[in-house]
N, C-alpha and C positions, 0 to 999 in steps of 0.2 A: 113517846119520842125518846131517842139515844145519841146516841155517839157510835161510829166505829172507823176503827182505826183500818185506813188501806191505801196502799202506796204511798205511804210516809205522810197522811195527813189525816186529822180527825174528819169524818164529815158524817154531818144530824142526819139522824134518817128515823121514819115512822112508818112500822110495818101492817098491813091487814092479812088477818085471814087465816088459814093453817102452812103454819113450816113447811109442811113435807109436799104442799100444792105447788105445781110448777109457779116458778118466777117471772112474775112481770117485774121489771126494775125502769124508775120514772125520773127522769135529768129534770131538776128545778128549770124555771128558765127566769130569772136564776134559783128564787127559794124553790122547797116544794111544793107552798102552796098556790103553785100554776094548777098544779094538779087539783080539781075538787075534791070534797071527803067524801061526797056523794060517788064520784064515779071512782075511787079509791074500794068503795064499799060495795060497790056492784061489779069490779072484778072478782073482790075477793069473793063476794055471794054465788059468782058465778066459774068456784075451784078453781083460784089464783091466789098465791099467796103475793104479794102486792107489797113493795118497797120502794116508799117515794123520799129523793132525799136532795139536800142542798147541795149547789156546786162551791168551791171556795170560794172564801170573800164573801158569803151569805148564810144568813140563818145559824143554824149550830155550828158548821162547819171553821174549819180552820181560817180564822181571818188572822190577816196580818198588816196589808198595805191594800186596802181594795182602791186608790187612786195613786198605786204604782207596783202592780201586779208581776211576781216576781217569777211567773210560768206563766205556758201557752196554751194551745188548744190540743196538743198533742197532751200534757200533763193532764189536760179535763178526761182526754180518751182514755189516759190509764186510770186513772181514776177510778172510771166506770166498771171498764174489767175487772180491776183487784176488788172490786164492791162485788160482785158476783162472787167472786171464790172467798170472801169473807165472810159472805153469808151462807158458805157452805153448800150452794149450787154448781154446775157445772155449767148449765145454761143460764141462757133470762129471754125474755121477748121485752125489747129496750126503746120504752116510750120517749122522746123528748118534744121539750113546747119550747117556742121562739129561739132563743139562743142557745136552749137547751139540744133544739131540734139540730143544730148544725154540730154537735158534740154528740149525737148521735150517730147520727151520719157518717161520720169518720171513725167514729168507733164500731161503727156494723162494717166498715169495709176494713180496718185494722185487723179486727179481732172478730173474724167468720167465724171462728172454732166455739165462738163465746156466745155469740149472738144468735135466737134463731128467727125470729121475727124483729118488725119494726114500725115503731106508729111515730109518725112525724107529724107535728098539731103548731098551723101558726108559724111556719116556716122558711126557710128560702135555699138554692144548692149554693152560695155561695156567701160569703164571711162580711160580718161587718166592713162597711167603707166602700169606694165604690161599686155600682150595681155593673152588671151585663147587661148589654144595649138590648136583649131581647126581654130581659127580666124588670117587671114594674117598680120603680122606685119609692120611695115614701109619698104620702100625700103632702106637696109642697104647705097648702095650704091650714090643712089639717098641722101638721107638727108645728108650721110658724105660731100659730094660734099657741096651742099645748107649750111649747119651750121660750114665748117672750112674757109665762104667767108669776109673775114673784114666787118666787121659791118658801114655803113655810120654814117656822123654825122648826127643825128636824126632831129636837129635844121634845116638841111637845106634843104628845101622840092624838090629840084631838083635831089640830090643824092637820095633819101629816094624813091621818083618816078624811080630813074634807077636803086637801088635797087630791087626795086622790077618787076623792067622788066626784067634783068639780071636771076632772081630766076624762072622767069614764064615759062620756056620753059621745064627746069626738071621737073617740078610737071604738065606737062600736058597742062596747061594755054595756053591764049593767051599774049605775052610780051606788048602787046600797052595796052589792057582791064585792063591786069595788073597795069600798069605806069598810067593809068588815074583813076583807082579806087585807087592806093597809094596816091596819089595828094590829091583825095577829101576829106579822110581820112585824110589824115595833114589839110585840110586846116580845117576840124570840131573838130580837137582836139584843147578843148579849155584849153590848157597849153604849157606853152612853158620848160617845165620837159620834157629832154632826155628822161627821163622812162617811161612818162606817151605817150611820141611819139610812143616808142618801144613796150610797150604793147597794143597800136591800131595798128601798124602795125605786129605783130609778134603771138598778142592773147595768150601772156603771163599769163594775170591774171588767165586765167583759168586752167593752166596747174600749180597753185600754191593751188586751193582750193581745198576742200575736197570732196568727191562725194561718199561717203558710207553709205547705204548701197550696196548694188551690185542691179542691176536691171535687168539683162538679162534673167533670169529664172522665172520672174514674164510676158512677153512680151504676152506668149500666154492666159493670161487674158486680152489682151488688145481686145474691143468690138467696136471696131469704123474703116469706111471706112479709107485702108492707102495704102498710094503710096509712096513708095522706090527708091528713083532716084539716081544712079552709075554712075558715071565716067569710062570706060574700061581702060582708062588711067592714073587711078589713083596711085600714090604710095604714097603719104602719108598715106590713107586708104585702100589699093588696093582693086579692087571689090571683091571679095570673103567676107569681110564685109557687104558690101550691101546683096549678095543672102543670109548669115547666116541670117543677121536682117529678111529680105523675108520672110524666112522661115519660122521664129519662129512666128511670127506676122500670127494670122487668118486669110486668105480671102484676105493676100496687096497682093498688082501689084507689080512688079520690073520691072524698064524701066532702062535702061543700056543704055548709052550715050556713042556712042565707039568714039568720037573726045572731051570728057570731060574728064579736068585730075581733080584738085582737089575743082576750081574755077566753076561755074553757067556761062557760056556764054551767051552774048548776043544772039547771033545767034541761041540758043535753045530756048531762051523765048516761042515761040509759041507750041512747043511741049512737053513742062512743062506744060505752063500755059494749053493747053488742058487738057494732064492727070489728074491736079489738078481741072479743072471744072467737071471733068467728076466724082469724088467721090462724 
């Protein structure tokens, strides 16, 4: 794992595979590790060189105020762009997962020139806050549950890990995959700021910036191979978002994942990473 510097902000990033293999480049949602090591490691086995990295306000990447976020979603899109030409590519095939998934989005239809495919995992075509009446909203039920649970002390990375295994079993998750990817997540936040713990683990900052204009009814100008990956067991997003995005989007695949809730499991790595070799 490193640092590089692009469009005026450091952000962590952790490469697989050989250099000179065409570029998949993977949006945290928010860290990187949305992304598994597993299917990290079976793009690269399958000639991808593979860059998965954090957006700001998370993980290595430039933090500063993740609970008063000084840029929007438009700043996340350049981001991604100047991440490609910094690494010395011309292209990428530009994965993103939940929130990361909508900073994809906008940046495959910004920046065609940059982008030549697209894998959108756990996602929705439109921005934190309210839903589209066609599009399913959170599970009431499920998130009241999840967000009336005491909050641990952030500081102490053993709670923060049960935490978050505690949460994983309502949203779909696995509770251990959960508790080890909360862990790794404390252990790369480099602050010891409650808030800055709680927005790597909570993906706060994003749900504070601004994301307008609207992008949903722009989607079927999008001109590039895309694959749509759902959770069936999703209720933060529940699938009916994935087949909407499907839909609108020319010529994608939708693979619907019926034992994935809201997290990328391990145990799917190989039949991601297929789909995704296969655009």
């Amino acid at each position: 794992m490193t640092s590089v510097r692009a469009n005026g902000v450091d952000l962590g990033i952790e490469s697989f595979g050989r250099e000179d293999d065409p570029l998949v480049l993977l949006v945290g949602g928010t860290t990187m590790l949305s992304w598994p090591d597993a299917l990290c490691d079976r793009l690269a086995s399958g000639g991808r060189r593979v860059v998965r990295y954090d957006l700001r306000d998370s993980g290595a990447s430039t933090t500063l105020d993740p609970e008063n976020p000084a840029y929007d979603l438009r700043d996340l899109v350049a981001d991604a762009a100047a991440l490609v030409a910094a690494l010395g590519a011309r292209t990428a095939h530009l994965g993103g997962i939940g929130v990361g998934g909508m900073v994809a989005q906008v940046a495959a239809l910004d920046h065609p020139d940059v982008f030549s495919a697209l894998t959108l995992v756990g996602t929705r075509p439109v921005a934190p806050g309210p839903v589209d009446e066609d599009l399913p909203g959170h599970d009431a039920a499920v998130m009241g549950s999840l967000f009336s649970r005491p909050r641990p002390d952030w500081t102490d990375r053993d709670a923060v890990a049960a935490f978050a295994a505690d949460g994983a079993g309502p949203l779909g998750d696995d509770p251990e995959e959960a508790r080890a990817t909360a862990a790794r997540i404390w252990d790369r936040t480099p602050s010891s700021d409650p808030a800055v713990h709680q927005a790597n683990q909570l993906r706060t900052a994003f749900s504070r910036i601004d994301c307008a204009p609207r992008w949903r009814e722009r989607l079927v100008d999008l001109d590039v191979p895309t694959l749509v990956v759902h959770g069936r067991a999703d209720p933060f997003f529940p699938v009916g978002n994935g087949e909407a995005l499907a839909a609108e989007i020319p010529g994608a695949r939708l693979l619907v994942l019926d034992d994935m809730g809201t997290a990328l499991r391990q145990a799917s790595a190989d039949q991601v990473a297929a789909a995704m070799l296969a655009l």
